[in-house]
C-alpha positions as CSV (number, residue, x, y, z in Angstrom):
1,X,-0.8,-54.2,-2.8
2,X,-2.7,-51.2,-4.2
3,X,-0.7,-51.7,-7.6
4,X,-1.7,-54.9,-7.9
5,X,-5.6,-54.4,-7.5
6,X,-6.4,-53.4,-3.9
7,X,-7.6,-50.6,-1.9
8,X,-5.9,-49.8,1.2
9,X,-5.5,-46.6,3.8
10,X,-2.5,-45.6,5.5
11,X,-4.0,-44.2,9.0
12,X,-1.7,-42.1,10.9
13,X,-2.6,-41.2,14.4
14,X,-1.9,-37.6,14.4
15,X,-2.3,-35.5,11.6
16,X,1.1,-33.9,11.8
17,X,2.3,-37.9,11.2
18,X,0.7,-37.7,7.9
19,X,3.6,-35.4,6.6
20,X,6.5,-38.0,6.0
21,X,4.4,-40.8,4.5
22,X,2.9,-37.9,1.8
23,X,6.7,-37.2,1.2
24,X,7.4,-40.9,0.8
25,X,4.3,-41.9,-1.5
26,X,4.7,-39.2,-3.6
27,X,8.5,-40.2,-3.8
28,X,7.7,-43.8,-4.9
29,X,5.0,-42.4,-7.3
30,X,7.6,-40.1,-9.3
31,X,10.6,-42.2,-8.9
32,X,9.8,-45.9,-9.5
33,X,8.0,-48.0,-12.7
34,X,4.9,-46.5,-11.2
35,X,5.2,-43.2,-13.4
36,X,4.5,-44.7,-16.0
37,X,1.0,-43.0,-17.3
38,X,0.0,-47.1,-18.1
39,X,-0.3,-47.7,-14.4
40,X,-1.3,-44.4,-12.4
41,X,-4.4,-43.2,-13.1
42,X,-4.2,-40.3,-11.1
43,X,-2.7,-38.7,-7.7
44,X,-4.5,-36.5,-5.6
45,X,-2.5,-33.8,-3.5
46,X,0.3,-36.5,-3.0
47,X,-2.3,-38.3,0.0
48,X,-4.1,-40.8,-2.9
49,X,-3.1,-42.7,-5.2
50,X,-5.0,-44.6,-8.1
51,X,-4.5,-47.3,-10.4
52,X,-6.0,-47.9,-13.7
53,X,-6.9,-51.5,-12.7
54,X,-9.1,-49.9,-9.4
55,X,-6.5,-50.4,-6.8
56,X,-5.7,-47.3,-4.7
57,X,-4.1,-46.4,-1.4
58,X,-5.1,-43.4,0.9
59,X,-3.1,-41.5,3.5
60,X,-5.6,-40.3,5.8
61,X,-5.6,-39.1,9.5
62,X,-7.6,-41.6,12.2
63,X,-10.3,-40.1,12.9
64,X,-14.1,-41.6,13.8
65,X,-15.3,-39.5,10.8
66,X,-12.5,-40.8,8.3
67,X,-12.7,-44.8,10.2
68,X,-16.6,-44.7,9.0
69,X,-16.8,-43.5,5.7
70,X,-14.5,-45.7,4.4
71,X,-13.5,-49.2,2.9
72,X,-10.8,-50.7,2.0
73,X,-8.6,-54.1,1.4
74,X,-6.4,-53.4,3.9
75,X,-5.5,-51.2,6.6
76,X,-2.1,-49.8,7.9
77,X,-2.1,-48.2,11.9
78,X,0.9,-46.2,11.8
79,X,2.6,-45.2,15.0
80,X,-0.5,-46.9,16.8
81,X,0.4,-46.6,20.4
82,X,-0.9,-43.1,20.1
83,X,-4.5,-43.7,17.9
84,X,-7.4,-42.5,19.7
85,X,-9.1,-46.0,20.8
86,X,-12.8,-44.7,19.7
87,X,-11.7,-43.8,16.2
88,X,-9.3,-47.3,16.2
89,X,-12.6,-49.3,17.0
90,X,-14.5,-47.6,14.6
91,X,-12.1,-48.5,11.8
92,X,-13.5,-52.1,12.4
93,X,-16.2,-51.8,9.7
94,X,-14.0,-50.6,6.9
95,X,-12.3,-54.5,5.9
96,X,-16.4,-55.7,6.3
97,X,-16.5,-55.7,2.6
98,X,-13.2,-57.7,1.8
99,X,-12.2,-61.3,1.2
100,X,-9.1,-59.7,2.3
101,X,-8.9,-58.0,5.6
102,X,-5.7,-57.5,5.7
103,X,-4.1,-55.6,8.8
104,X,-0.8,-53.9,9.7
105,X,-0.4,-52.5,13.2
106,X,2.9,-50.5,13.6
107,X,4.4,-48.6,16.0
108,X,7.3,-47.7,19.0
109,X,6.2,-50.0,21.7
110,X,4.8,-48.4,24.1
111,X,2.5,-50.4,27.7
112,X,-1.2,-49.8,28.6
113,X,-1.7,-48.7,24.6
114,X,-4.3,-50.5,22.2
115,X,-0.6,-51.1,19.8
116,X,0.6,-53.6,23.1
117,X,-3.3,-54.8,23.0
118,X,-3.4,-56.2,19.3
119,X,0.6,-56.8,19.6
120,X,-0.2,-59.1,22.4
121,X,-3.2,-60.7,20.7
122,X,-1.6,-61.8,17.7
123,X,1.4,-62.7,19.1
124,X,-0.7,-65.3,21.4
125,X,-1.9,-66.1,17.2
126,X,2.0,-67.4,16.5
127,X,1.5,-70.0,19.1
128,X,-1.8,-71.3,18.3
129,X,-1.6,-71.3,14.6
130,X,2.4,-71.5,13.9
131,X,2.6,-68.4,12.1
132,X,5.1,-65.6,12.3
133,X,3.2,-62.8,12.6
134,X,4.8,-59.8,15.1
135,X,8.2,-58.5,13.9
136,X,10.9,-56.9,15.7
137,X,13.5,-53.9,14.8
138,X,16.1,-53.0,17.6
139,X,18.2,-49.9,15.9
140,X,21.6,-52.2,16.3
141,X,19.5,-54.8,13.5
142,X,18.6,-52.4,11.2
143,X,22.1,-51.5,8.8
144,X,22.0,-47.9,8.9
145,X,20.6,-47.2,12.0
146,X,23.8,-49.7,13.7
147,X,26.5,-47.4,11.6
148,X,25.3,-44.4,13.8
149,X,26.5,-46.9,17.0
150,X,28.3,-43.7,18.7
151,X,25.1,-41.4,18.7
152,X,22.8,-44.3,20.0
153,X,25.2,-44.9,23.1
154,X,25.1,-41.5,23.6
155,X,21.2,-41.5,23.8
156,X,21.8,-44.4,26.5
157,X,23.9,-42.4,28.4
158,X,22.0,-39.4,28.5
159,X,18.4,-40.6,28.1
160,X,16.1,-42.5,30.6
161,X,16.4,-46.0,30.7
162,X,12.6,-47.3,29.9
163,X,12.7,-44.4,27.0
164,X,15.3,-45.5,25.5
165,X,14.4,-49.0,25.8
166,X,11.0,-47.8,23.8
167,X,12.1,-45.9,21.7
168,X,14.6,-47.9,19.8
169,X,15.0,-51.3,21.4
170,X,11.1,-52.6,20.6
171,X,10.3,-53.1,24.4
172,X,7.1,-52.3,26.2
173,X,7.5,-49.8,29.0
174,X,5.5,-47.8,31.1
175,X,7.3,-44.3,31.6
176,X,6.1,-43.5,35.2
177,X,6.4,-47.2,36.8
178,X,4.7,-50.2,37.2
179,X,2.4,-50.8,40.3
180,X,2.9,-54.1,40.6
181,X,6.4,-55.9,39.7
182,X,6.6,-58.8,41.5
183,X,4.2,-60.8,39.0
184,X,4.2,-64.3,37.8
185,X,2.3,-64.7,34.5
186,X,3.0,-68.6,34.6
187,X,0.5,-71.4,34.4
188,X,-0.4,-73.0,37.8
189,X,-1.9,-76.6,38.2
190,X,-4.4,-77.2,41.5
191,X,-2.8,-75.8,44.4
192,X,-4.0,-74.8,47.8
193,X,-6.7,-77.2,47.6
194,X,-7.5,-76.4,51.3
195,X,-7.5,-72.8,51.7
196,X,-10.7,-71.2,51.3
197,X,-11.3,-68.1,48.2
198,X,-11.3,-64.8,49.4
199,X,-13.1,-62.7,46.4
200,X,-14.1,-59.6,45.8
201,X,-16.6,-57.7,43.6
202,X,-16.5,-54.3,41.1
203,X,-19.3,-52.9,40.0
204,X,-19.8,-51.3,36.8
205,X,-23.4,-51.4,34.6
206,X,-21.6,-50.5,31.1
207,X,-18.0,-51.5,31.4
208,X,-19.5,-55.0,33.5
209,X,-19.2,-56.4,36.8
210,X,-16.6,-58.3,37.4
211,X,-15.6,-60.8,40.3
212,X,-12.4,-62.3,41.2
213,X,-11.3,-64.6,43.4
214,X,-7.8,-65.6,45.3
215,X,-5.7,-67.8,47.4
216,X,-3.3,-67.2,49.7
217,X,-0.9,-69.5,50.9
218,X,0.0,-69.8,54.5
219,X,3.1,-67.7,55.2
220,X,0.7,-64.7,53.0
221,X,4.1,-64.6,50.5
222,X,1.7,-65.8,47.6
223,X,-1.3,-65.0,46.3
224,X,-2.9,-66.9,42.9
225,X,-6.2,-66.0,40.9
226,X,-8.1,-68.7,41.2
227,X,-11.2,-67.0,38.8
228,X,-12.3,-64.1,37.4
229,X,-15.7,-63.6,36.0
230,X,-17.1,-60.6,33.7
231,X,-20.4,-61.0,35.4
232,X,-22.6,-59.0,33.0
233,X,-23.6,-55.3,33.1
234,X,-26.4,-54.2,33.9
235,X,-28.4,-51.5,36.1
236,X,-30.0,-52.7,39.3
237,X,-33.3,-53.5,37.5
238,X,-31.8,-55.4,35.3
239,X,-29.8,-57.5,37.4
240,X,-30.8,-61.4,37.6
241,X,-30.8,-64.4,39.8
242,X,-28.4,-66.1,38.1
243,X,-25.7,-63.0,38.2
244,X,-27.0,-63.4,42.3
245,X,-26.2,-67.3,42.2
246,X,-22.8,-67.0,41.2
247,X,-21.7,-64.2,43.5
248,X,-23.5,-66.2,46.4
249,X,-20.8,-69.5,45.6
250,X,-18.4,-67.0,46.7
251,X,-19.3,-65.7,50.4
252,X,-20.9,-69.3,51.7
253,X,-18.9,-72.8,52.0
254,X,-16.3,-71.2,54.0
255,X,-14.9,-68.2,51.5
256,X,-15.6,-65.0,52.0
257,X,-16.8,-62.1,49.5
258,X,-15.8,-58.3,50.1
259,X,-18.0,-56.1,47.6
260,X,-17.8,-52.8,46.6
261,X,-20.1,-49.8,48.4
262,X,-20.9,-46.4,48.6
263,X,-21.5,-44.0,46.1
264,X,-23.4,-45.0,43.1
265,X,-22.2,-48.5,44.3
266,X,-25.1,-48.4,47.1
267,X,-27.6,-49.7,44.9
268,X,-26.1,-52.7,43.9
269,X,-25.3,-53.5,47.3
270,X,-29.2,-52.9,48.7
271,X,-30.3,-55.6,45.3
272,X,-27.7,-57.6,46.9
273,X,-28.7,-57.3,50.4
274,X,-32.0,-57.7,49.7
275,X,-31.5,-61.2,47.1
276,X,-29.7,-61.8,50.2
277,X,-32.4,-62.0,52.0
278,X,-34.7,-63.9,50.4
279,X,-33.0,-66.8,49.9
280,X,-31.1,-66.7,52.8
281,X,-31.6,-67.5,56.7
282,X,-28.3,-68.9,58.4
283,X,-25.7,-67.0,59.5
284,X,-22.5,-68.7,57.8
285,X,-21.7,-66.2,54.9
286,X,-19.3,-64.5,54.9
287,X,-19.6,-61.1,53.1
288,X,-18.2,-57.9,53.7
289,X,-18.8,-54.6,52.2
290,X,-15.8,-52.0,51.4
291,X,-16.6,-48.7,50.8
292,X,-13.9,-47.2,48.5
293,X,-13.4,-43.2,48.2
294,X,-12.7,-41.0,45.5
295,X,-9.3,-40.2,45.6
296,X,-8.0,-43.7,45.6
297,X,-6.4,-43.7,48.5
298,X,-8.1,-47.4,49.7
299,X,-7.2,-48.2,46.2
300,X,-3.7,-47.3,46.8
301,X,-3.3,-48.8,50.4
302,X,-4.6,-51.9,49.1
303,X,-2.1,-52.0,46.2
304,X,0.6,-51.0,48.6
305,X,-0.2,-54.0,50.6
306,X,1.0,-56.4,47.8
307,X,4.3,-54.0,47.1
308,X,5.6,-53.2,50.2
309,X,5.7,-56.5,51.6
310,X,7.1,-58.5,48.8
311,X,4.4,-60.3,48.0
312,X,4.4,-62.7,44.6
313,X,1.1,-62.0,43.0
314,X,0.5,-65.6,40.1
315,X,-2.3,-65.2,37.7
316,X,-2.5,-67.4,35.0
317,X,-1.6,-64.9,31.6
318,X,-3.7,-68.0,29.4
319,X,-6.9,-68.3,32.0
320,X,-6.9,-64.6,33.3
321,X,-5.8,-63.1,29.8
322,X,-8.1,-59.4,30.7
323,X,-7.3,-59.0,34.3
324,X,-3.3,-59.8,34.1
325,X,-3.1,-57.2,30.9
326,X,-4.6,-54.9,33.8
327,X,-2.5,-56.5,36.6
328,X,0.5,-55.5,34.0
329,X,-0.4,-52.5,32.6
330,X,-1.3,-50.8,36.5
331,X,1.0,-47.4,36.9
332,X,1.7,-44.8,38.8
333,X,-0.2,-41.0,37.8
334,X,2.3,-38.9,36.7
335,X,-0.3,-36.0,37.0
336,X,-0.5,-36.4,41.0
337,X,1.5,-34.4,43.7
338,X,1.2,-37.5,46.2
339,X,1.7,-41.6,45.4
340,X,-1.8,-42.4,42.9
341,X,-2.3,-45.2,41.3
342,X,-3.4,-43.6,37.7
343,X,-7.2,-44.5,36.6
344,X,-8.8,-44.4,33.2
345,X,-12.2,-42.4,33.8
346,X,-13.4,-43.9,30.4
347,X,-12.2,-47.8,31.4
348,X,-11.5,-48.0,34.6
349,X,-10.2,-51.6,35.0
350,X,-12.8,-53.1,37.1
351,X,-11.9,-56.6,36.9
352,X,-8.4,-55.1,38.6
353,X,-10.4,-53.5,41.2
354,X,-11.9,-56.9,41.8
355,X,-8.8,-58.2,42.6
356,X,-8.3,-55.4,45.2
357,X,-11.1,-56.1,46.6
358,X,-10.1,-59.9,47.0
359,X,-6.8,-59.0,49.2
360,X,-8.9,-56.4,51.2
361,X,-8.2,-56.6,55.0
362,X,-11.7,-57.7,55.5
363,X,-11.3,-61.0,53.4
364,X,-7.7,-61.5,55.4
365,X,-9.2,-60.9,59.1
366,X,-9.6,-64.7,59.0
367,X,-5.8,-65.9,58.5
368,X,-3.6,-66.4,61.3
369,X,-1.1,-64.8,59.7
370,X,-1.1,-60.8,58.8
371,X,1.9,-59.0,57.7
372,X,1.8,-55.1,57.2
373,X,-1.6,-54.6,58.5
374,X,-3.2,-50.9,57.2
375,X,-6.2,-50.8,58.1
């Protein structure tokens, strides 16, 4: 593509990856039609190459600094479970410029990674549009990868089972577990027109508020998403009536609300208290307030509910597309001595820990039917 006119960079995640694509680029430079003084203009330190017709390809590491000061034609992500998502997002701005914007993502699969993110997204693009666009390599489909057939038993033998499932057969794993395995990602028509939505409520005034709600069938085996709703972020003072109006569906008519409290968490509960309030005189609603500490352990017990009884959690994959990436992606901490459900400071999934706050016991006091009871 660079021969024939266009700019592109080769990112590489690490710098240490940038070693074996200088080795190859400077390999196809001296050893193919491209030597020929007519087409290279010149190569710089084997990382850049340019033609005499402006096209030109870079090897550079992903960094914020490298993502913003450049352009290009076309971008390639190498191994880009492991790019840092800040400098990623930041590469955004580089295809402005083009009437190309042209984009390879490449990589080992690996879960819970901005690589399974786009891979996810575009592969959701094959359906919509008819397109191939996601390709897959298992070592036994690539020639001389299958004539080593003796060594890659070997690693199947000796290696765990998800890592070698990662690492050479193209699947998506998470190494220390998922939470949550009993999932159905199907589509669901109207069901369980009669039973009343438990909800619950996260709050978060950069990442957004988020409220979900749930139904539970009778025998509490089943639990569907009903909705989920990225409510807006926001600080107290900037909260509106309108955000108030929808969460207010969700604790009168019958269904009952359980929202988040404590902490920093108090002051969205006091604007909701007080809305409350206001508009408010009859003592119907049903909402509830769940204090949640900082170790996780609520977080964990509620979770825990869902596993240990065998319960069959159904959200929708083409309604609920964020919160069952977050349902999916939920693992264990690898880092913690005890059972922790691991927690991105920088993204916490709220709209997951809206969802937790939808089975709480407080929402399920109702039913005549309780199985496992925690709290």
């Amino acid at each position: 593509m660079a021969w024939i006119g266009y700019k592109g960079i080769w990112f590489s995640s690490g710098k240490s990856q940038l070693e074996q694509p200088t080795e190859y680029l400077a390999y196809i430079i001296d050893r193919s039609f491209l030597i020929r003084k007519s087409l290279v203009r010149r190569k710089i330190l084997t990382q850049s190459v340019v033609f005499k017709n402006g096209g030109q390809l870079k090897l550079r590491n992903l960094t914020e600094l490298n993502a913003r000061s450049s352009r290009a034609d076309f971008i390639v992500y190498d191994e880009e479970a492991q790019a840092d998502e800040a400098a990623f997002n930041a590469a955004v701005s580089i295809l402005a410029g083009s009437s190309l914007g042209f984009v390879f993502h490449i990589s080992t699969a690996a879960k819970a990674t901005i690589f399974e993110t786009n891979h996810d997204r575009i592969k959701l693009r094959e359906g919509r549009f008819g397109t191939k666009n996601v390709f897959y390599k298992p070592w036994y489909e690539v020639g001389f990868l299958s004539n080593k057939r003796e060594w890659y038993e070997e690693e199947k033998r000796i290696k765990p089972g998800w890592y070698f499932r990662q690492e050479h057969e193209c699947s998506f794993e998470l190494p220390s577990g998922a939470v949550f395995k009993n999932v159905d990602y199907s589509s669901y028509g109207l069901i369980l027109q009669d039973q009343r939505l438990c909800s619950g409520v996260d709050w978060n005034p950069v990442a957004g508020h988020w409220l979900v709600a749930v139904k539970w069938t009778t025998d509490m085996k089943h639990v569907y998403v009903m909705e989920a709703h990225d409510l807006g972020n926001g600080y107290t003072h900037e909260m509106t009536s309108i955000q108030y109006n929808i969460i207010r569906t969700y604790y009168t008519k019958g269904n009952t609300l359980v929202v988040e409290d404590g902490g920093i968490n108090e002051a969205y509960t006091k604007w909701l208290k007080e809305k409350d309030a206001e508009v408010w005189n009859d003592g119907s609603r049903r909402l509830h307030y769940e204090e949640w500490d900082s170790m996780g352990i609520n977080k964990l017990q509620a979770a825990s509910f869902i596993t240990q009884n065998g319960i069959c959690i159904h959200v929708d994959k083409s309604r609920f597309e964020v919160l069952a990436k977050m349902i999916e992606d939920c693992h264990w901490d690898t880092e913690a001595t005890e059972p922790k459900i691991a927690k991105d400071k920088a993204d916490s999934p709220h709209a997951l820990d809206a969802f937790l706050h939808a089975i709480s016991p407080l929402n399920r006091i109702d039913n005549v039917i309780e199985l496992g009871a925690w709290y």
